[in-house]
C-alpha positions in Angstrom: 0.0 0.0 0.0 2.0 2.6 -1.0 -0.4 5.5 0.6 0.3 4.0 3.7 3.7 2.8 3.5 2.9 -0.9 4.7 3.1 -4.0 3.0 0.3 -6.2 2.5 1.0 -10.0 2.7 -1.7 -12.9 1.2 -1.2 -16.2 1.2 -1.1 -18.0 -2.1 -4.6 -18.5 -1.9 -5.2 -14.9 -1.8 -6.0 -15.0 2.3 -5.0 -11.7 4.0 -1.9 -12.6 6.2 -0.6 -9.7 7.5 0.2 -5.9 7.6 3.8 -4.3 7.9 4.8 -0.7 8.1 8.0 0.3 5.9 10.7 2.0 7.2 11.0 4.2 4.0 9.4 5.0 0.9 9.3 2.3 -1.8 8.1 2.5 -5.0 9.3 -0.8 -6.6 9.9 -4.2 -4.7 11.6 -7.4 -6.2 12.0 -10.9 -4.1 14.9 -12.2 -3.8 16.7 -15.4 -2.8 17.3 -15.9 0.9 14.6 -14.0 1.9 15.8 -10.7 0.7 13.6 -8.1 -0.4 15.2 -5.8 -2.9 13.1 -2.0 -2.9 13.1 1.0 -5.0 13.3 4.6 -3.0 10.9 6.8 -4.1 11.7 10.1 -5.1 9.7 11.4 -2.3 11.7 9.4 0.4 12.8 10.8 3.6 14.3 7.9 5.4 17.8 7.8 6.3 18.5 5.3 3.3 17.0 8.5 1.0 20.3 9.0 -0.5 20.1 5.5 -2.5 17.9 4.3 -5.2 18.2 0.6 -3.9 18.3 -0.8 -0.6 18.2 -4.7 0.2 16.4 -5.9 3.4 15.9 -9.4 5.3 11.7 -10.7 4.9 11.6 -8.5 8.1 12.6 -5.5 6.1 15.9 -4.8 8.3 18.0 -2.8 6.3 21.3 -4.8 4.7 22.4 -3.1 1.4 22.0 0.4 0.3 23.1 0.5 -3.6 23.3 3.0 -6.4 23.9 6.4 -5.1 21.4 9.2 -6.0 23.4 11.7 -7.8 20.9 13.8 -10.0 17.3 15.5 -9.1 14.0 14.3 -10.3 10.9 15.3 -9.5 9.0 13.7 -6.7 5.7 14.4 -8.2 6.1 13.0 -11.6 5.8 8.7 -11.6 5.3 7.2 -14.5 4.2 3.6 -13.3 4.3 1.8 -16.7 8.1 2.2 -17.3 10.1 1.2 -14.9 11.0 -0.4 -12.0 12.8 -3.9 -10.9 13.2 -6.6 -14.1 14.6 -9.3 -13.7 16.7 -11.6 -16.2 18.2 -15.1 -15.4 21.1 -13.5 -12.0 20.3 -10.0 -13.3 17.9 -7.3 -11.7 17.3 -3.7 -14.2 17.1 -1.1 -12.7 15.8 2.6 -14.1 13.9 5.9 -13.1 11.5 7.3 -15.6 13.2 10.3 -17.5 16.5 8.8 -16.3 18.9 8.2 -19.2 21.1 5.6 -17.0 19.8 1.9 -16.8 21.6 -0.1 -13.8 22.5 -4.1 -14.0 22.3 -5.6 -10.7 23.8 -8.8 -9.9 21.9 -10.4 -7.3 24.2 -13.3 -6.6 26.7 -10.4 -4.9 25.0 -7.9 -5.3 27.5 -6.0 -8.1 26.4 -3.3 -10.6 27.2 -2.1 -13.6 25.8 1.5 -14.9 24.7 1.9 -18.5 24.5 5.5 -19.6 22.1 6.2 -22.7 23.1 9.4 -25.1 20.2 11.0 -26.9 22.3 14.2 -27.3 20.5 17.3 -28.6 17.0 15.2 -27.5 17.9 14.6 -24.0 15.4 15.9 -21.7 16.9 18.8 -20.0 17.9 18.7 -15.9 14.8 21.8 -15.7 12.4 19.0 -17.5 13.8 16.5 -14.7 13.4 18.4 -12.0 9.9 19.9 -12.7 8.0 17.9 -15.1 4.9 19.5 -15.4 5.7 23.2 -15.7 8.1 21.4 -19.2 5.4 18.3 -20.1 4.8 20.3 -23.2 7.7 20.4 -24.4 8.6 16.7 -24.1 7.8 16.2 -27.7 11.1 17.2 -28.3 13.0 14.7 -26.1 13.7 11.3 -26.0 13.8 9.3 -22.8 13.5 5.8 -22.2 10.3 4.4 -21.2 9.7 0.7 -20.2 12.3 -2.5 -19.3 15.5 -2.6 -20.9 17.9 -5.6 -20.8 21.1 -5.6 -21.6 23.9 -8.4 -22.4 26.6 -8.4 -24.5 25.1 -9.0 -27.6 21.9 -6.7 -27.6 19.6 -3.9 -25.7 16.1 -4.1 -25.8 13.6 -2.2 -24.1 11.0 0.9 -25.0 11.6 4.5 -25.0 9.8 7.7 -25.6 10.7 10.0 -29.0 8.5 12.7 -30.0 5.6 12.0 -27.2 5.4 8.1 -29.4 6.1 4.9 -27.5 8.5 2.8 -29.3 10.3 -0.6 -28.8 13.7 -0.4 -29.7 16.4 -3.2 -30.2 20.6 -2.2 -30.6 22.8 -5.2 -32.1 25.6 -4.5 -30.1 28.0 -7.1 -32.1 27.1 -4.9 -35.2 25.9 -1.5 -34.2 23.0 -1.8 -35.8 19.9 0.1 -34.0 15.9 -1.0 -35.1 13.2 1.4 -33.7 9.4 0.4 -34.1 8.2 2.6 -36.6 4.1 2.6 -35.5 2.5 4.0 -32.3 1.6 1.6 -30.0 -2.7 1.4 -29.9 
């Protein structure tokens, strides 16, 4: 319940369990093994762990791991649920903000990262834009930004991104440099 900070457990059969209160403000949560809980801050979090974008807690949600360092603004007013979040792939948690132009790989086996900066040049939504969405929304048709899941290997990147106020898929063969963009709105 993210208006109440808690955390809402079922059972499998969908029985109510039990309530928890949240030491922080999440906006994303991901399992993990062990009984790990991996969280994304929110923007809007005022906890002592508010500097991170990631923290990892026990099934209790005792604080192990903080990870990924907040280093830029964003506006704690703007979400744009859709987009982003916690993805996993095979050992690999993906990690990104919306109208964030870095993607983070997370090894959850030891908890490693890796930071994947994405250059849109002249269409990269300006730190103004970031900071105060609404007061810019209008001008967002002329910025790209990426927009949904993105993996990442050595091979390819896949994921979704916004150009021009259109949603779009995009795929890069990394082995090539080839880059395919979806050509049609998404209806």
């Amino acid at each position: 319940d993210g208006q109440s900070d808690k955390i809402i457990q079922y059972s499998n059969n969908g029985d109510f369990l039990f309530t928890s209160e949240l030491p922080f403000e999440a906006d994303y949560i991901k399992c993990l093994d062990n009984d790990r809980l991996m969280f994304s801050l929110a923007e809007w979090d005022k906890s002592s762990y508010s500097d991170y974008h990631i923290i990892i807690t026990d099934k209790y949600f005792k604080h192990n791991v903080s990870l990924i360092n907040k280093t830029d603004d964003r506006d704690p007013n703007f979400q744009y649920i859709p987009c982003c979040g916690l993805h996993n792939v095979n050992n690999f948690v993906y990690f990104h903000k919306p109208i964030s132009d870095y993607v983070y790989s997370i090894d959850i086996r030891d908890l490693t990262h890796c930071q994947y900066y994405f250059d849109f040049g002249n269409r990269k939504v300006p730190e103004p834009a970031r900071v105060n969405t609404e007061d810019y929304i209008d001008s967002f048709e002329q910025y790209s930004t990426l927009s949904s899941s993105i993996f990442i290997n050595k091979k390819i990147i896949a994921g979704g991104l916004v150009d021009e106020m259109q949603l779009s898929s995009f795929i890069v063969d990394r082995e090539d440099n080839i880059k395919y963009i979806q050509e049609h709105e998404f209806s």
